[in-house]
KOLFIGU-861359 format. One line per 2 residues: number of its first residue (from 1); for each residue x, y, z of N, C-alpha, C. Coordinates in steps of 0.05 Angstrom, whole numbers, always signed. Layout:
BEGIN
NUM	X Y Z X Y Z X Y Z | ...;
END
This chain:
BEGIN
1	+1522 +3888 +1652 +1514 +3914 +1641 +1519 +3914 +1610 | +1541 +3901 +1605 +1555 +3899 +1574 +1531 +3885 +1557;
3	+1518 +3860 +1565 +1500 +3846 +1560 +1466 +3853 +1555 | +1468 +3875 +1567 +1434 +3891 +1563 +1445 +3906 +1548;
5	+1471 +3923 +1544 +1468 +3951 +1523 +1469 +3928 +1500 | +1482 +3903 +1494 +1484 +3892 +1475 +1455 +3887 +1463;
7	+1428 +3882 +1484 +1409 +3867 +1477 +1391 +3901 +1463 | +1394 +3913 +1483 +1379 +3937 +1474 +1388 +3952 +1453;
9	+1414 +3947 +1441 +1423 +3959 +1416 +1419 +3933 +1397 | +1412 +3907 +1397 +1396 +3892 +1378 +1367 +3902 +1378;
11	+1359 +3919 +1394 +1326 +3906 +1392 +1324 +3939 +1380 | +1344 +3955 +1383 +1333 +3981 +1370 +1345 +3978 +1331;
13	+1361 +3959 +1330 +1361 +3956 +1304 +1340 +3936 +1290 | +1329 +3917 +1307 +1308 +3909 +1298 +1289 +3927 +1294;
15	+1276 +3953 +1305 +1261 +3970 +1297 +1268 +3991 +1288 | +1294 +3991 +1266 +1298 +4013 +1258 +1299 +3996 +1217;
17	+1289 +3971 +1227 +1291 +3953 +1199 +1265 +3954 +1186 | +1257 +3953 +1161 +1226 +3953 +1157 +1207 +3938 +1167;
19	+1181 +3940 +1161 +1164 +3923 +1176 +1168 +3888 +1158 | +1168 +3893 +1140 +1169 +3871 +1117 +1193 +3853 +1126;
21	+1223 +3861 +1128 +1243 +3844 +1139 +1235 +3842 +1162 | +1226 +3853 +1182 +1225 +3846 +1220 +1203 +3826 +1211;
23	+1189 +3821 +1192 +1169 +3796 +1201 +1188 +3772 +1188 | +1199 +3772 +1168 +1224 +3756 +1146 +1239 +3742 +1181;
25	+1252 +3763 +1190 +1274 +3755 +1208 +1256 +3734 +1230 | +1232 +3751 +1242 +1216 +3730 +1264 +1210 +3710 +1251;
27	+1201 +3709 +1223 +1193 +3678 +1212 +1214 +3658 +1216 | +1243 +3672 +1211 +1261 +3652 +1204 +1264 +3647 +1235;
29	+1267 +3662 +1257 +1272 +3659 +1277 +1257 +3625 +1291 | +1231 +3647 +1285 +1216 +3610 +1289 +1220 +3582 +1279;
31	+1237 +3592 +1251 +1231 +3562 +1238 +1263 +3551 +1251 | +1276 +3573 +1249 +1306 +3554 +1260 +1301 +3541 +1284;
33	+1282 +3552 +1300 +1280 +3540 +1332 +1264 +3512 +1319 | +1248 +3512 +1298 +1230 +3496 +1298 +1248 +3466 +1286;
35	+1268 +3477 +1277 +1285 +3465 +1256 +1303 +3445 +1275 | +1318 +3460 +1290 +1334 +3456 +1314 +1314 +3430 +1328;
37	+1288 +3441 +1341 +1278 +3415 +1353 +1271 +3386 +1346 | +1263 +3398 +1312 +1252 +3374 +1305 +1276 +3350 +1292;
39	+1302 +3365 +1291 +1330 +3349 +1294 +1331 +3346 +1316 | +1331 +3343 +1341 +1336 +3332 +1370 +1316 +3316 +1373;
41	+1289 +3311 +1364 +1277 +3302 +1373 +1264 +3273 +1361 | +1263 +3288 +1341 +1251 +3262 +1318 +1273 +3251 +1307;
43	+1256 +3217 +1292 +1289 +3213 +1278 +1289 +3220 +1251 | +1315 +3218 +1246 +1319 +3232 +1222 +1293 +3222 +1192;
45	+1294 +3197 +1197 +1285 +3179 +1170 +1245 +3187 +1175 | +1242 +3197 +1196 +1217 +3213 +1197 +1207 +3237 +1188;
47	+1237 +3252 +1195 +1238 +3282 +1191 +1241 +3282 +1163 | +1258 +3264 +1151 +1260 +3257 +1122 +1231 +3266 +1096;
49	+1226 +3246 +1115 +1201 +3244 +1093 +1179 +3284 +1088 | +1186 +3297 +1101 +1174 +3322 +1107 +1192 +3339 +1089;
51	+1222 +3332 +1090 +1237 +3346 +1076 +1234 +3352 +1042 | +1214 +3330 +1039 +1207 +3320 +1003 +1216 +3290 +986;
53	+1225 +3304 +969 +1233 +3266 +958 +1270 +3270 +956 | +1277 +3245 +964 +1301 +3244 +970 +1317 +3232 +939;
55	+1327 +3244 +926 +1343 +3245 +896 +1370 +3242 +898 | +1388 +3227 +874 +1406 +3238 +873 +1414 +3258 +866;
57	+1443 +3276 +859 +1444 +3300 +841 +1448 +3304 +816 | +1439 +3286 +805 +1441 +3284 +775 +1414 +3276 +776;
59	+1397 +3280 +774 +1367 +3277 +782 +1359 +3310 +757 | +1335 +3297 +743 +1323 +3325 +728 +1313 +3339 +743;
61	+1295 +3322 +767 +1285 +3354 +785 +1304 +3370 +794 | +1328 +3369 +803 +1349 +3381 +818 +1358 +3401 +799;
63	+1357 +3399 +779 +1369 +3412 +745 +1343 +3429 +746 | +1318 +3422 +745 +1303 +3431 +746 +1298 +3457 +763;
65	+1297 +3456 +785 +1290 +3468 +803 +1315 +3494 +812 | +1337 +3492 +800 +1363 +3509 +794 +1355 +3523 +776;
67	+1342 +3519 +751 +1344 +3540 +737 +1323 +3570 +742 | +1332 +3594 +738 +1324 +3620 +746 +1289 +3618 +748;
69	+1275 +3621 +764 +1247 +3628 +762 +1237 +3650 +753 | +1219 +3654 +767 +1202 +3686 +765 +1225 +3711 +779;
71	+1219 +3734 +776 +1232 +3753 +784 +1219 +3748 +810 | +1208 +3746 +815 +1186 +3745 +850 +1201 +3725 +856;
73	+1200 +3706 +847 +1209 +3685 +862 +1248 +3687 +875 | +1251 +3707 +856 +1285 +3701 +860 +1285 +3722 +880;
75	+1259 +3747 +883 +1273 +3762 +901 +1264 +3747 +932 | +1240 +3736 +931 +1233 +3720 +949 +1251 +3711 +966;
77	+1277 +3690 +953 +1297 +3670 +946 +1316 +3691 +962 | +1325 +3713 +953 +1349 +3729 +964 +1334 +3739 +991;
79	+1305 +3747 +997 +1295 +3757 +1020 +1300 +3732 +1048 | +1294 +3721 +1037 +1294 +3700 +1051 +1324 +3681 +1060;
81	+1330 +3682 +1044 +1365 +3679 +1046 +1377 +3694 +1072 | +1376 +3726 +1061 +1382 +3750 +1086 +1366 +3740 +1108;
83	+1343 +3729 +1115 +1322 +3739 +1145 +1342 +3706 +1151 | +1346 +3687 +1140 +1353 +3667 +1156 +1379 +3668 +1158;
85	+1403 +3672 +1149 +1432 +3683 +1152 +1423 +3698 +1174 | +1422 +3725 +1168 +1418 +3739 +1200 +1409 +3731 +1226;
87	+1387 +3716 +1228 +1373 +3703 +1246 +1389 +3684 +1254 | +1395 +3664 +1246 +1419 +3646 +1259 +1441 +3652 +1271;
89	+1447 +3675 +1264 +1469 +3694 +1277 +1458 +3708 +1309 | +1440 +3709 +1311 +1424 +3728 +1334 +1402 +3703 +1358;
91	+1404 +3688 +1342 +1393 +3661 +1366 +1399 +3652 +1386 | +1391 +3647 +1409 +1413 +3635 +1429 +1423 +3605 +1424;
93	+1420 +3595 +1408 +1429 +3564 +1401 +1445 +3565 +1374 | +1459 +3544 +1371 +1471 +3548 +1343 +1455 +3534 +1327;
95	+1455 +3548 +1303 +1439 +3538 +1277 +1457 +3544 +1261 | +1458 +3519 +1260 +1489 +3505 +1240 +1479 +3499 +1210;
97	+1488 +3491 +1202 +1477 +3494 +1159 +1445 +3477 +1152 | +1436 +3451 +1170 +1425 +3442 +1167 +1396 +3450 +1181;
99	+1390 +3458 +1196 +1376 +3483 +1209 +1370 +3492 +1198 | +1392 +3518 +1183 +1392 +3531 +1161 +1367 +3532 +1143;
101	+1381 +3509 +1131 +1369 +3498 +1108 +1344 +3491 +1103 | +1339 +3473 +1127 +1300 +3466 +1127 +1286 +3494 +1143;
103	+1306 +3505 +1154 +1286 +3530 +1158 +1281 +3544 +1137 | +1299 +3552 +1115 +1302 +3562 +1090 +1287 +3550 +1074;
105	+1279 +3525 +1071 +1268 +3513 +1050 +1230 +3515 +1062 | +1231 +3518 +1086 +1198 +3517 +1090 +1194 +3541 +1091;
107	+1199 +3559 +1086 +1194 +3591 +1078 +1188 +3595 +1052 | +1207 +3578 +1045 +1207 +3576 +1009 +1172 +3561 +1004;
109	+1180 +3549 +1011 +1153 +3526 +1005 +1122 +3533 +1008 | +1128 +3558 +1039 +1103 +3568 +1048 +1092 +3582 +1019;
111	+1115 +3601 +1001 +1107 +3629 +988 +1108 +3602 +962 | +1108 +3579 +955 +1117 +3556 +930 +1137 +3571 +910;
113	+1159 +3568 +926 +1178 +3574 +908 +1197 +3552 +909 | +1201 +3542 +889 +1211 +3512 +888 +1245 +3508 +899;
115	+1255 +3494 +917 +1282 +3489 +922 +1306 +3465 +920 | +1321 +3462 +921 +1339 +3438 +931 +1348 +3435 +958;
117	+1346 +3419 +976 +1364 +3419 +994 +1381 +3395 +992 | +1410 +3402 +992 +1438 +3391 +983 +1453 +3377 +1013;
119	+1451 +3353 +1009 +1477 +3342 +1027 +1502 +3343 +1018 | +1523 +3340 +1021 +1555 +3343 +1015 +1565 +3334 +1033;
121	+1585 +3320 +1026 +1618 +3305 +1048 +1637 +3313 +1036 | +1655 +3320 +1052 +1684 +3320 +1045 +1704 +3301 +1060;
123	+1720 +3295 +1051 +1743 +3274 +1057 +1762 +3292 +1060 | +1777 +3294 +1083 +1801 +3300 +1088 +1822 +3287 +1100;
125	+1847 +3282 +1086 +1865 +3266 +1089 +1871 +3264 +1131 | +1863 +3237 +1143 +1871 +3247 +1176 +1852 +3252 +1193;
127	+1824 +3265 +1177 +1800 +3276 +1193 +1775 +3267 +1184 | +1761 +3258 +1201 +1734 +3245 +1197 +1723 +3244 +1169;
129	+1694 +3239 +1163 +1687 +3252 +1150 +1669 +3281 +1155 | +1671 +3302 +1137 +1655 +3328 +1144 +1632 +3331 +1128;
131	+1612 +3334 +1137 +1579 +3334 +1130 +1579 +3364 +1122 | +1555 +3370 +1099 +1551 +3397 +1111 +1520 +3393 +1090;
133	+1502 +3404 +1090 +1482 +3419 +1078 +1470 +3441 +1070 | +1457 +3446 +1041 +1466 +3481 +1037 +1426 +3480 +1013;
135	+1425 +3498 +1011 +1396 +3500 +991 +1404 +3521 +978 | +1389 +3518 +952 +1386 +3524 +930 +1367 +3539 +920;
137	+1346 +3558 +907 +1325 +3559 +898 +1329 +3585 +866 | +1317 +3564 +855 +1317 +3587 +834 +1347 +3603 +826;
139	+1360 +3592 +823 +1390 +3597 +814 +1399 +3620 +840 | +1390 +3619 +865 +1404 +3629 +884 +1408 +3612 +904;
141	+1429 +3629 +915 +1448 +3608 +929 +1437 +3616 +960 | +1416 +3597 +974 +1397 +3616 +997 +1414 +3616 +1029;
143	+1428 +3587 +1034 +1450 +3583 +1049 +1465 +3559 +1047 | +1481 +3565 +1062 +1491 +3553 +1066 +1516 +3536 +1044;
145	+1516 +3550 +1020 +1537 +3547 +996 +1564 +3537 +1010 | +1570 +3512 +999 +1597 +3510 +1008 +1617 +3517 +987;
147	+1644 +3516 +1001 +1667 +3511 +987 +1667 +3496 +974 | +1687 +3496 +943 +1693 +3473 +928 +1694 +3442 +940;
149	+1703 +3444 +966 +1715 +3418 +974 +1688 +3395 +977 | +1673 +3406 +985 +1651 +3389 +989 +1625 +3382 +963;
151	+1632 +3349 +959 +1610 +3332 +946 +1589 +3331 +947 | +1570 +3333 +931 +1544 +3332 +934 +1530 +3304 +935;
153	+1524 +3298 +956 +1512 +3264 +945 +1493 +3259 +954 | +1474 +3275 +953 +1446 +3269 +959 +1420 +3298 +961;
155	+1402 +3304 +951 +1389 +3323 +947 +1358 +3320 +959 | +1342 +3337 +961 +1321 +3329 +977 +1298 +3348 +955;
157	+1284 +3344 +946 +1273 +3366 +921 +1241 +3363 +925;
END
């Protein structure tokens, strides 16, 4: 019972949101599922090549592509940010940073608003190594921003 008032009090806040974000949120919805599969399924060095060109971070495009755009573009950048943060939250699967990210960045791409997507490791004294991935566009931070701790060593532009 707990479980339907839960679903039916999401689905009345989904229609109490504008029409403009409820399509933002379904887009992202799709792309995380789409995002999610095409990491389980394909291999990476395939999926790779879709992601763009693979840079380091000291790379001019990467410099490039950080600095502030159009006003459209940055609000684009923050719209889009919000529909995929939220949406990952409300999915039945987890969509973890890298998900995220290529779902974030092909949204971007659809409207050409130019991005980074950022690999990072961290070393912690005892514990594996920790991966994480985060994008960039237009001097906003769209997800997945890490903590100081984590290196950037590889960009996808």
């Amino acid at each position: 019972m707990a479980r339907l008032r839960s679903t039916r009090h999401r689905l009345r806040r989904l229609a109490d949101i504008g029409r403009r974000q409820r399509a933002l949120l379904i887009e992202a919805a799709l792309w995380l599922l789409l995002a999610r599969l095409a990491l389980a399924l394909v291999p990476f060095a395939r999926l790779a090549r879709r992601l763009g060109t693979f840079v380091p971070p000291s790379d001019p495009q990467v410099a490039e592509r950080r600095l502030g755009g159009s006003d459209e573009h940055v609000r684009l950048a923050e719209e889009i940010s919000w529909a995929v943060t939220r949406a990952a939250r409300h999915v039945p699967y987890r969509a973890a940073c890298l998900p995220q990210a290529m779902a974030a960045r092909m949204m971007l791409k659809r409207r050409r608003v130019p991005s980074v997507l950022h690999f990072g490791a961290a070393m912690d004294a005892g514990h594996p190594l920790d991966t994480h991935a985060w994008l960039e566009a237009v001097g906003v931070e769209v997800t997945g921003f890490p903590a100081s701790d984590f290196a950037d060593i590889a960009c996808f532009v």
